[in-house]
C-alpha angles and dihedrals in degrees: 000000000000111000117208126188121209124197139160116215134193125350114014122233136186098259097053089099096041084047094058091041077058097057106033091047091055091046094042088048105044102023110123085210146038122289133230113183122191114192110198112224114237101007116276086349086073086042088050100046095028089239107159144119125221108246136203136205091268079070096063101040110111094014099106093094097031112116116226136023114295077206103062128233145228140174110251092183109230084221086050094040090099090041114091130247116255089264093052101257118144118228115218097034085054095049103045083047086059097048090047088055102050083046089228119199093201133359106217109205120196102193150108134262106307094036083056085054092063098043083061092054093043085050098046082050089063097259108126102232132174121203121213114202104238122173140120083210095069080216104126114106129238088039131083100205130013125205113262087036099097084040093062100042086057093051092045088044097053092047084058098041088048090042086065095078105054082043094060099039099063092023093255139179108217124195106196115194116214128187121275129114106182102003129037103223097137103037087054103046086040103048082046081054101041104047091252111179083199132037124176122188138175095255100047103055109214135225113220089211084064097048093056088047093059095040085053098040084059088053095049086053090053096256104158087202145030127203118201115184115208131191118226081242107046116143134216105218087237085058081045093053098052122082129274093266100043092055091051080048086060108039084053101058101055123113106210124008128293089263092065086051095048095045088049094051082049097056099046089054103049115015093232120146099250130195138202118222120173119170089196125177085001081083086078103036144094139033111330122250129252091260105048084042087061095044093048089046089056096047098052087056087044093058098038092054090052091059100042092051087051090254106142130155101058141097116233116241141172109220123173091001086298124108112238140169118235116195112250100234093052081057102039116113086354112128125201104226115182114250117241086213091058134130102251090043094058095045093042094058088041084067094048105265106148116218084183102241102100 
């Protein structure tokens, strides 16, 4: 009998279900035994406590456009990982003793990049893991697109292109905050989408100077409105000048978001009425798109091939159009940033875009 764990880890998206259907529909079908399939409950949480529920694929039927994770999911921070729970248990030692229970053949972990860090350690420990690159932030490296991503951008996309109207309406400039921490995937690809005139992002540090001459410059042009998309991590170049603790100092001491400082610092200089418009956790909600349907679906075959062939110990990617498997300790702790010098950037500032640094 060949046993197979399933879990979702971190931040949820709209692809985790179609990725597992993925996954349990290759191995049911070209498996040369019987299955036994164990979903954990919660991410590593399940893995930890041993909370799951054998599935079947009746579990899985239906499941290919359905947002979420059925399985639930949690965040079991990779700095925390040799830390114990609240209750003293210790979580490595438990998971590795749960999967030795269930006997499981291979743990399949759909997550970003701390949940992948963890899916190194658990594989360096002798458990045969496979690691699933799940983010809305396209951030995880070795791969160069991760399922959730083209979902989010269309959810991103449609607030600023339904933000336009109200704009222009009032004459307003509108500063739309989009998801992303430490890269600016979705802002990017969004504010391309959306018809943004600014778009600040993590890797290209801004100068607010710049900002108001491209605001100004649309108006010049007779432009009645200004969007500005703005990732949650966007960075001054002052804020990008000061050490790495200052600039925690300083993020912790605002009040409200960076879009509300930067609207504000809109506003003062040029007198401009500015409004503040965040998505927010829609970003990863809702039905998954065609395309991210498609990735996660070929994921999930990716993965299950792996296992049935005995490869173990690596995180599925797509890399030149081509599906590929990277191993897990050459991912693990790696970000994607987007490069400054790329493509889209280039071609977005030769239409005008402003990322506020020229």
């Amino acid at each position: 009998m060949l046993r197979i764990g399933l879990l979702t880890s971190g931040g949820d998206c709209q692809a985790l279900n179609a990725t597992m259907r993925g996954i349990v529909k290759t191995v049911l079908n070209n498996a040369q035994e019987s299955v036994k399939i164990y979903g954990f409950e919660d991410g590593y949480q399940g893995l930890i406590y041993g909370r799951y529920r054998t599935m079947a694929w009746d579990d899985f039927s239906g499941v290919l456009t359905q947002g979420g994770t059925i399985l639930g999911t949690s965040r079991t921070p990779f700095k925390l990982l040799d830390t114990p729970e609240e209750d003293g248990v210790e979580k490595v030692p438990s998971m590795i003793k749960t999967y030795r229970e269930l006997k499981l053949d291979c743990l399949f972990m759909l997550g970003g990049n701390g949940s992948t860090k963890t899916a190194n350690r658990l594989s360096s420990e002798g458990l045969n893991v496979i690691a699933l690159p799940k983010t809305i932030d396209n951030d995880t490296w070795g791969t160069d697109i991760t399922f959730g991503f083209t979902s989010a951008i269309d959810v991103a996309t449609t607030f600023i292109d339904e933000i336009k109207t109200t704009a222009s309406s009032h004459g307003r400039v509108f500063v739309i905050e989009i998801m992303g921490h430490k890269v600016g995937w979705i802002p990017l690809y969004a504010g391309v989408a959306g018809g943004a005139d600014v778009i600040l992002l993590p890797e290209i540090p801004y100068d607010m100077r710049n900002v108001v001459k491209a605001i100004e410059k649309r108006d010049a042009d007779g432009g009645r409105f200004a969007i500005v998309a703005v990732a949650e991590g966007a960075i001054s170049k002052k804020e990008a000048a000061l050490s790495k603790k200052e600039y925690k100092r300083k993020v912790a001491a605002r009040k409200y978001s960076v879009a509300y400082e930067i609207a504000e610092q809109v506003a003062s200089l040029t007198g401009r009425e500015v409004r503040v418009g965040i998505p927010g956790h829609t970003q990863r909600g809702g039905a998954p798109d065609a395309q991210d349907r498609i990735l996660a679906t070929q994921c999930g075959v990716e993965a299950a091939r792996g296992c049935l062939e005995g490869q173990y110990g690596f995180m599925v990617a797509k890399v030149r159009n081509r599906m590929c498997r990277v191993p897990l300790k050459d991912v693990a702790g790696k970000l994607k940033y987007v490069d400054p010098q790329s493509d889209l950037v280039r071609e977005a500032k030769l239409m005008g875009i402003s990322f506020g640094d020229e």
